[in-house]
N, C-alpha and C positions, 0 to 999 in steps of 0.2 A: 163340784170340786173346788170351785171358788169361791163360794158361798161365804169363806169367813172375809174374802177380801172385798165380797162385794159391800156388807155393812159396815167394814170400816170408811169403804168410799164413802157410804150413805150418811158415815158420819162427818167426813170431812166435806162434803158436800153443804151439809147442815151447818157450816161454819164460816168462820172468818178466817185467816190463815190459822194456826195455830202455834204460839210463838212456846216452843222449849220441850224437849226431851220430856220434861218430870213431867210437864202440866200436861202432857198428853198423856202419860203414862196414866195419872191419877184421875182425870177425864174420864176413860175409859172404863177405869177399873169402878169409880163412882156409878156411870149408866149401869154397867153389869151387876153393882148393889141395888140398883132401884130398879132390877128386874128385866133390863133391856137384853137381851139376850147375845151378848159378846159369848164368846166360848173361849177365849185365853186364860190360861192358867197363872193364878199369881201367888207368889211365894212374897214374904216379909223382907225388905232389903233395907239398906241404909235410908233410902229416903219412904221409906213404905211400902208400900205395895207395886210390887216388879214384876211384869210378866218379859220373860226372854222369847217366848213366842208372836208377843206382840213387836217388840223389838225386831224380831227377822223378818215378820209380813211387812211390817212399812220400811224395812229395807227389800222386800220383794219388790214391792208396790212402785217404791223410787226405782228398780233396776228398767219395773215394765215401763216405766216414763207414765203411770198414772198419776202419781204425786212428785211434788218438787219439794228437794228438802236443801235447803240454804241455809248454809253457815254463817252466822253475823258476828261479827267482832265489838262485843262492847270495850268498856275501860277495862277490865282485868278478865273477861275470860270472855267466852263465845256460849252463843245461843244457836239454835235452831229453829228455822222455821218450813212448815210445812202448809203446800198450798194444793189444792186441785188440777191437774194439766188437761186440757181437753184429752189426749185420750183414755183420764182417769172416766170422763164425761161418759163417753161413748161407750165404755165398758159397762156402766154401771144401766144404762140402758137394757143392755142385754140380759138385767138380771130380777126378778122379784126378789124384793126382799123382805124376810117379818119384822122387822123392825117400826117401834111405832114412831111417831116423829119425833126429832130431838131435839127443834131448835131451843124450845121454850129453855128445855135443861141445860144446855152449850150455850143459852145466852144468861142463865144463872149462871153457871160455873166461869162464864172468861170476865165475870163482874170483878172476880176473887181473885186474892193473893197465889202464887204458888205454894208461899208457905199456907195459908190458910186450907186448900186443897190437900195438902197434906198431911195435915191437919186430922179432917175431914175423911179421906181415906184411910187411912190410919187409924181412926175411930171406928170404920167399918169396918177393918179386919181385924179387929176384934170384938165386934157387937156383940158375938155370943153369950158374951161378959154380963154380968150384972153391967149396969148404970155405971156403978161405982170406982168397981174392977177398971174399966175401959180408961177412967180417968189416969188412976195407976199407973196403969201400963202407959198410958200415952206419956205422964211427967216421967218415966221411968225410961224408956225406949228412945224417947224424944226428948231427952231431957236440955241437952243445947238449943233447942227451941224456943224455950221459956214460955212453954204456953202456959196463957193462964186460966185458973177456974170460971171466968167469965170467955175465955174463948172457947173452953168446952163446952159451955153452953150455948155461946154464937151456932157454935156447927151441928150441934143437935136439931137447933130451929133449923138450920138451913139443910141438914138431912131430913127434918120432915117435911119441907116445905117442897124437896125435889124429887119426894116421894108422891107427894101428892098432884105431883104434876101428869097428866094421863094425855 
């Protein structure tokens, strides 16, 4: 029954705190493009790729007191940050999970920008795409971003590079 809460534990376990809403969002949604088996559903949003069901679990997760989620005040607006609480620990014991390891890939991804991450996810929800197409769309969709034809190329390498990671 809790099977999807338990591999998010195993993700945030696999980690350092995780500082911000998006970057966990697209975290996420990135392992579940390179085949890790999340099972949240994601729809295209202003900043990319949204799931509203991962949104409610780790607001589960915070209500069980397995995760801690903290508000930080920068200079113009607030972040969040999410950490592991021991009885996230002791829960996640009780569980197998198929999940292969993730650090290698959570310690590429917190290397990266947020904007870059989204970037990067963004490109993968639309991979379907020709090459070409995905560019497009990304200067299209993303267009206040100002990515450029050499950061579509950064995130290709570093989507193969996190593909290839086993």
């Amino acid at each position: 029954m809790l099977e999807n809460h338990a591999k998010l534990m195993q993700f945030f376990s696999s980690s350092e705190p995780i500082i911000g809403r998006k970057r966990l969002q697209k975290m996420i949604y990135i392992l579940k493009k390179c085949k890790v088996p999340f099972e949240e559903r994601y729809e295209f949003h202003f900043y990319g790729p949204y799931s509203e069901e991962l949104t409610l679990r780790i607001e589960e997760m915070c209500n069980l007191g397995f995760i801690q989620e903290t508000k930080e005040e920068k200079k113009n607006y607030y972040q969040y940050r999410y950490e592991v609480m021991e009885a996230g620990r002791k829960f996640l014991q009780h569980y197998e999970t198929a999940l292969p390891p993730l650090n290698e890939h959570i310690e590429a991804m917190n290397k990266e920008s947020s904007r870059f991450l989204e970037l990067v996810s963004t490109m993968l929800f639309f991979e379907h795409l020709p090459k070409n197409e995905v560019a497009e769309k990304v200067f299209s969709v993303k267009s206040k971003q100002n990515y450029t034809e050499e950061d579509i190329e950064t995130a290709w390498k570093f989507i193969e590079k996190l593909r290839g990671i086993h």
